[in-house]
C-alpha positions in Angstrom: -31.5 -41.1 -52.5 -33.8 -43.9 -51.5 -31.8 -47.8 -52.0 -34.9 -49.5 -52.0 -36.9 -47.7 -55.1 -34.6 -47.5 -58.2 -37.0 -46.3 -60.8 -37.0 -42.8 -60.2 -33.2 -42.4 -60.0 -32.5 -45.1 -63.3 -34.6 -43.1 -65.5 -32.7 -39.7 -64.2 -29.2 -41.9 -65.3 -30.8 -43.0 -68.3 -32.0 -39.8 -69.3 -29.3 -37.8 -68.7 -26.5 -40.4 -70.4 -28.7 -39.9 -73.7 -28.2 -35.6 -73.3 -24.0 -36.8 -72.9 -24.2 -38.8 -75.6 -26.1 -37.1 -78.5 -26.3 -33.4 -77.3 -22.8 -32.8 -75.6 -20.5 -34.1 -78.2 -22.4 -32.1 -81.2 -22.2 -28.8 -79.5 -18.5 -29.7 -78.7 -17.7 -30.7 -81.7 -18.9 -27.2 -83.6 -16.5 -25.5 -81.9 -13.7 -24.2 -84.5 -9.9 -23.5 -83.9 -8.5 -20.3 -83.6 -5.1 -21.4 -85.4 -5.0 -23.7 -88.2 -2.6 -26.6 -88.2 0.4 -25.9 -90.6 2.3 -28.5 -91.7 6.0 -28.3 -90.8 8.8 -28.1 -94.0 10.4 -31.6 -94.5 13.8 -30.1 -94.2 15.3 -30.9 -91.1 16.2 -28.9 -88.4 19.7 -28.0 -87.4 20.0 -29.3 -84.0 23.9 -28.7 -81.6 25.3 -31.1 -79.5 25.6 -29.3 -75.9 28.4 -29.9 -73.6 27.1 -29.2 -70.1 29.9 -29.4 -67.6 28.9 -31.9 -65.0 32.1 -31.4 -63.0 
């Protein structure tokens, strides 16, 4: 990469930071998900107090 001549290599950053930002993110973003979110009951769980012996 020449340091002295810029314009080739800004217009290759420039150009390919446009793709990222409008092509990427759409095709990402059409993607679907396999398993639906489910919302949990509001009862609450029955949790137990364990009693690890540390001795």
């Amino acid at each position: 990469m020449p340091q002295l001549n810029p314009a080739p290599w800004f217009a290759i950053l420039v150009f390919s930071w446009l793709i990222f930002l409008t092509v990427v993110p759409q095709k990402v973003m059409n993607h679907s998900f396999t398993n639906e979110i489910t919302a949990l009951s509001t009862k609450s769980l029955k949790s137990d107090i364990w009693n690890w012996p540390w001795h």
